[in-house]
C-alpha positions as CSV (number, residue, x, y, z in Angstrom):
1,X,-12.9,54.5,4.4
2,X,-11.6,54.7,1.1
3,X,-11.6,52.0,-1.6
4,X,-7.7,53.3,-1.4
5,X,-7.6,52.4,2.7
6,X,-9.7,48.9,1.7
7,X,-7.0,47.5,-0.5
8,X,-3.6,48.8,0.9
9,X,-1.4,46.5,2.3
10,X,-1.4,46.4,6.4
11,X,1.8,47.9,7.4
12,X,2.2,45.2,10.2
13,X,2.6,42.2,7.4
14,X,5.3,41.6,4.6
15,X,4.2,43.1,1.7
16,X,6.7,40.6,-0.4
17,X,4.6,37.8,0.9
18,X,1.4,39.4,1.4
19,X,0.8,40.3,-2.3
20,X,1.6,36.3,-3.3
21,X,-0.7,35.1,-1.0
22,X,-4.5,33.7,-3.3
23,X,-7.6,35.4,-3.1
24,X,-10.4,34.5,-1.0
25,X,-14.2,35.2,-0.7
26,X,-16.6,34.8,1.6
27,X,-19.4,31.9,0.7
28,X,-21.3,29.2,2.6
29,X,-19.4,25.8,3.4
30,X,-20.9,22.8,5.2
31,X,-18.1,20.9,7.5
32,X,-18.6,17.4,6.7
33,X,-16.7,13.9,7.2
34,X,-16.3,11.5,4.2
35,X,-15.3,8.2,3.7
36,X,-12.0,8.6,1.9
37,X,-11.0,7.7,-0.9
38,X,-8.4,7.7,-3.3
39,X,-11.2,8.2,-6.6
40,X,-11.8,12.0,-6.4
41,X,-14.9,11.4,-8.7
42,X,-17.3,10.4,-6.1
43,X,-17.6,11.1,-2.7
44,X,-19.7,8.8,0.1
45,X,-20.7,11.1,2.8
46,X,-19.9,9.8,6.5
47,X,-20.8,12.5,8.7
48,X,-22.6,16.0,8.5
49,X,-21.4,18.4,10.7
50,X,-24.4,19.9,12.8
51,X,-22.7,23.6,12.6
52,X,-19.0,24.2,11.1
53,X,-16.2,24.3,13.9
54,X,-15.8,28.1,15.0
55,X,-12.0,26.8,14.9
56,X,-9.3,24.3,13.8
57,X,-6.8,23.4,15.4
58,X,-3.7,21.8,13.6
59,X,-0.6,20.8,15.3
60,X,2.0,19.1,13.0
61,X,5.7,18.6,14.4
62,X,8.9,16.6,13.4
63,X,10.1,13.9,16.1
64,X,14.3,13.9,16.7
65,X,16.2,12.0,19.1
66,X,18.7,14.4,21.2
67,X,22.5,12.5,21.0
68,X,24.6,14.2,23.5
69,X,27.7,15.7,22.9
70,X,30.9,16.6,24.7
71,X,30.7,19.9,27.2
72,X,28.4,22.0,27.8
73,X,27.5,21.9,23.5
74,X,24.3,21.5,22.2
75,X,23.5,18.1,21.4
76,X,23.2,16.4,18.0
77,X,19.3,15.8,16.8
78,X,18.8,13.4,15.0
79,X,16.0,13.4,12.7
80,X,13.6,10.2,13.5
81,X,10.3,10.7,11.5
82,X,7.3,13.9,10.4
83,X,3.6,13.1,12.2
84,X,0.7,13.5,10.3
85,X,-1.7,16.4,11.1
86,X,-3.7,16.1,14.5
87,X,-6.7,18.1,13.8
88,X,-9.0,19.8,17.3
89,X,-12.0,20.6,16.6
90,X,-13.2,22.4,19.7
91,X,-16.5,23.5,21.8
92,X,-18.8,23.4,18.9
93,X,-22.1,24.6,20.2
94,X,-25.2,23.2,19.1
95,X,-28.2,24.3,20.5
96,X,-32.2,22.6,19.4
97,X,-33.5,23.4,22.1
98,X,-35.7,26.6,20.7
99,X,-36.2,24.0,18.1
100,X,-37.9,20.6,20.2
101,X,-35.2,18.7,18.6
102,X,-32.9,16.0,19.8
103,X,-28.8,15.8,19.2
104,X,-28.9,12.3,19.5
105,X,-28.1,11.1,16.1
106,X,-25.5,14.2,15.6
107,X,-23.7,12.6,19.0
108,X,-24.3,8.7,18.0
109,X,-23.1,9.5,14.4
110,X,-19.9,10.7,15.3
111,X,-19.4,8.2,18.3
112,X,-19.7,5.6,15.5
113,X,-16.8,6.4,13.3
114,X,-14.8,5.3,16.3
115,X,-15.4,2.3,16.1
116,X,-14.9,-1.0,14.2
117,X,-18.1,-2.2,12.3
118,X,-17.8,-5.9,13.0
119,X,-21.1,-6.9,11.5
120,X,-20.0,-5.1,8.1
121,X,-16.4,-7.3,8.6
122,X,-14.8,-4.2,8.8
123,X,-12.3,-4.6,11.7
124,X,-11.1,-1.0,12.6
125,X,-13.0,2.5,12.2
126,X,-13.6,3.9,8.9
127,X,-10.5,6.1,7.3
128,X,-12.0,9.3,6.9
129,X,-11.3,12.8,5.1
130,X,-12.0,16.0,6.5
131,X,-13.4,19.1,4.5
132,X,-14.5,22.4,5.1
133,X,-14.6,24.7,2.3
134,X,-10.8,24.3,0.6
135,X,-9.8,23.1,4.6
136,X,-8.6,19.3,3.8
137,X,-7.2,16.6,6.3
138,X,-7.0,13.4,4.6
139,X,-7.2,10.1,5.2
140,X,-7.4,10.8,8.7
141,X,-9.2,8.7,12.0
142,X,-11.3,10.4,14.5
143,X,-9.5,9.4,17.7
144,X,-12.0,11.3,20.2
145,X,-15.4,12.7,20.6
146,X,-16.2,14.4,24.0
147,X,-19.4,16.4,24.2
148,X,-20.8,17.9,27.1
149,X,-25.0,18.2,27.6
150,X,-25.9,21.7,28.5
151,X,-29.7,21.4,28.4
152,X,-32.3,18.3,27.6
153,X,-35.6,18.1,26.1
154,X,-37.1,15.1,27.7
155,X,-34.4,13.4,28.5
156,X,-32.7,14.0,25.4
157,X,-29.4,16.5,24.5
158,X,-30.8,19.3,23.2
159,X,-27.6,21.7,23.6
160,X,-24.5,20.6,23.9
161,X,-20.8,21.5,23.7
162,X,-19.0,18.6,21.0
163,X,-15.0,18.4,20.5
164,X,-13.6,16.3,18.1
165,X,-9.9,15.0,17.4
166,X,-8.8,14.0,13.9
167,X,-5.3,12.3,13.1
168,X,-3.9,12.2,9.7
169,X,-2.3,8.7,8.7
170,X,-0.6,7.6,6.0
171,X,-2.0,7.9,2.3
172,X,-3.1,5.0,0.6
173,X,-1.6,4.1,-2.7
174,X,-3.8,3.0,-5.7
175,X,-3.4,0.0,-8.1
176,X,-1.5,1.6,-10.3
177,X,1.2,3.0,-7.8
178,X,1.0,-0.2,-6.2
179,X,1.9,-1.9,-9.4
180,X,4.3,0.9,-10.5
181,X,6.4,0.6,-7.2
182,X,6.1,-3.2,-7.4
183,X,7.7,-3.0,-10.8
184,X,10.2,-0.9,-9.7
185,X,11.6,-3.2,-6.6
186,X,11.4,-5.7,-9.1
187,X,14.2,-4.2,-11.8
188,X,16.1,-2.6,-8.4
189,X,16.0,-6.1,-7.5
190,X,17.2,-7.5,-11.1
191,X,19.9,-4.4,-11.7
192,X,21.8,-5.5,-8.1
193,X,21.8,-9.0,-9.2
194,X,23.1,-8.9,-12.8
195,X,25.5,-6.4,-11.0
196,X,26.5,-9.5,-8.7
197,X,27.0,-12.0,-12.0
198,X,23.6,-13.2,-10.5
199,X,20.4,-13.6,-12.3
200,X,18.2,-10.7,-12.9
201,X,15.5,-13.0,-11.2
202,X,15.6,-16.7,-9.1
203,X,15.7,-19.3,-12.0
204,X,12.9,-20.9,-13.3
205,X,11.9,-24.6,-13.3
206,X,13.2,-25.1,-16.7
207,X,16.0,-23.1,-16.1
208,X,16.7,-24.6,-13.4
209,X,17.1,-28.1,-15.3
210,X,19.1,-26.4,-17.9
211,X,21.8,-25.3,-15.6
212,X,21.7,-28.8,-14.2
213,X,22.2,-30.0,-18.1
214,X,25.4,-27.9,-18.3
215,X,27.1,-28.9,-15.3
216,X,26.6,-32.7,-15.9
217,X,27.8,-31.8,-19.8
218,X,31.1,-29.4,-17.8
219,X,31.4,-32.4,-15.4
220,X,31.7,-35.3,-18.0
221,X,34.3,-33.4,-20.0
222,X,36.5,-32.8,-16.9
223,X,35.7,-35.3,-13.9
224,X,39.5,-36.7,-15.2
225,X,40.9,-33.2,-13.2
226,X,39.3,-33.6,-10.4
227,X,40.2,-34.9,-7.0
228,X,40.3,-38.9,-6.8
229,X,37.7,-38.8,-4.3
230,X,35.4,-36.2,-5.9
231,X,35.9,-37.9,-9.9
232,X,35.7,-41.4,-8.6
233,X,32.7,-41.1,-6.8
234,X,30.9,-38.6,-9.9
235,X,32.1,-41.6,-12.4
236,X,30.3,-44.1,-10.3
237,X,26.8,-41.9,-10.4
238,X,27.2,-41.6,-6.6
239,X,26.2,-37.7,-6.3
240,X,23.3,-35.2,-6.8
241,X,23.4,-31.8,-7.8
242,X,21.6,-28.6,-6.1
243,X,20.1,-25.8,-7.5
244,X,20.5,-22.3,-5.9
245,X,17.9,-20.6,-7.6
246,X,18.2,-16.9,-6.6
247,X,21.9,-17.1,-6.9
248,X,22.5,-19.5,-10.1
249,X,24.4,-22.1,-9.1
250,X,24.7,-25.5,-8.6
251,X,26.6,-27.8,-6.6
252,X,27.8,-30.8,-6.7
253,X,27.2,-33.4,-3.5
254,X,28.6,-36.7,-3.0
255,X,26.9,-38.4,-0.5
256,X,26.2,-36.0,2.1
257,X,29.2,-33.5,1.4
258,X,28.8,-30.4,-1.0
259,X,31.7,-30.1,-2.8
260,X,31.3,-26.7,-4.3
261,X,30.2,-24.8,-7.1
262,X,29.7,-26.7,-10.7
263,X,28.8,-23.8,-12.7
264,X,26.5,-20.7,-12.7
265,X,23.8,-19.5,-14.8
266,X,23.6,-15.6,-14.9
267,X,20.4,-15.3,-17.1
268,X,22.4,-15.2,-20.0
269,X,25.0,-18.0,-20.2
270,X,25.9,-20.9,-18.3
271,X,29.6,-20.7,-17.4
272,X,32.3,-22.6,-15.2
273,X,36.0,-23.1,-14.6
274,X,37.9,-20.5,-13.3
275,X,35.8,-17.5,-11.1
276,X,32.9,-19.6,-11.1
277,X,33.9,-23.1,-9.9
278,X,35.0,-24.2,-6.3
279,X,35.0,-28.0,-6.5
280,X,38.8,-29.4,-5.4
281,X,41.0,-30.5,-8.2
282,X,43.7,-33.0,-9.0
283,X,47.0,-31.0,-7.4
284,X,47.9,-28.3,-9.7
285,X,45.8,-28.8,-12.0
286,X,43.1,-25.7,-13.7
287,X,39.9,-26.5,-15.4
288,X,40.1,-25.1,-18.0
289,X,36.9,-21.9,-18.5
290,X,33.3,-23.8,-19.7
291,X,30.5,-21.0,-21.3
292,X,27.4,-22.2,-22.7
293,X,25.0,-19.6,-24.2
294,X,21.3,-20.0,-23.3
295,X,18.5,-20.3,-25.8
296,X,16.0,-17.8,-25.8
């Protein structure tokens, strides 16, 4: 065969995609199981595979939910979620038996990262990454070990036939994303508020009390507009007032009735009056706009 014949393209593939595919060489790998983690710079070894898997087998699929349609028409799907990778690892063959060893600790090894490690207060099995070579599944659980004992040694496996299954789960986020995507709910959170005339966040203690300042200060400018019953009652000192701190307000309450809105603190100012607030009035009569700027 010539060094011509070694490098052509197979006639069977796409040479468009053939020639972007990477380069590979042949070397020697070791299959093993780690404890992942999301700090690439060290790696805590779980499980040594006693020989690499002659195969793996990945199945990854998309789930939809079929919504019928009229007829005999295909029906609608509707996209519900991706799975994570659900790795096989079939029929590896392991055989000491020319050797006098036993595949105990190969079979109990793996058995273990099945299970919780309740003397360690871990509750559930370890998360795990899978590597062979540039082959990755991470972080993943081993859901099943089956093995099958072909031959024994004194009672114990000396060749045996051991499948494994491997499903990938959700990726765990570090600090820093944690923070990052924390911070960002948090000014979501703010932007739809001051969108609302709210506050960007609920009100502090302290502004709390100053809101509470500027509707007694609105109040005892205006009580003369208000209904008899309301003003009559706010003269005598018989009410309270209540704080809304997510949305800024406070009402007024005499006795057991809330009366409305007094005023509303945005973050920015405290206003009342028209817009703002909801407390019944002498009959056509307006209060007239109150704004009060916070200090900073």
């Amino acid at each position: 065969m010539t060094d011509a014949s070694k490098t052509s393209i197979n006639p069977q593939f796409n040479s468009s995609a053939w020639k972007k595919l990477p380069s590979a060489t042949a070397q020697t790998v070791e299959a093993v199981l780690l404890n992942y983690s999301i700090d690439k710079t060290k790696e805590d070894i779980a499980y040594i595979f006693g020989v690499n898997p002659a195969t793996t087998d990945y199945d990854y699929s998309a789930e939809y939910s079929a919504v019928p349609t009229v007829s005999t028409n295909a029906p609608h799907q509707v996209f519900n979620y991706s799975t994570g990778g659900k790795l096989t690892l079939s029929d590896m063959v392991l055989n000491a038996y020319v050797y006098g060893k036993s595949l105990r600790p190969l079979i109990e090894g793996a058995i273990a990262l099945t299970k919780a490690q309740l003397s360690n207060n871990k509750y559930a099995p370890p998360i795990l990454t899978f590597r062979m070579g540039t082959e990755i599944l991470e972080p993943c659980v081993l859901l099943s070990v089956k093995y099958v004992r072909e031959a024994s040694l004194g009672g114990e496996p000396a060749r045996i036939k051991l499948s494994m299954t491997l499903q990938q789960i959700p990726k765990q986020k570090s600090k820093a994303e944690k923070e990052a995507q924390a911070k960002k709910q948090q000014q979501d959170t703010a932007n739809r508020n001051v969108a609302l005339n709210k506050p960007p966040m609920p009100l502090s203690l302290r502004q709390q009390n100053d809101t509470k300042a500027g509707a007694k200060s609105f109040l005892g400018k205006y009580a003369n507009l208000l209904d008899p019953s309301i003003g009559n009652a706010y003269k005598a000192g018989d009410y309270a007032f209540l704080t809304d701190a997510v949305n800024g307000t406070v009402s007024l309450f005499t006795g057991k009735t809330n009366q409305g809105v007094v005023v509303q603190n945005n973050g920015k100012l405290i206003s009342g009056g028209k817009g703002v607030t909801s407390i019944k009035t002498k009959a056509g009569v307006s209060l007239p706009t109150f704004s009060q700027t916070l200090k900073r």
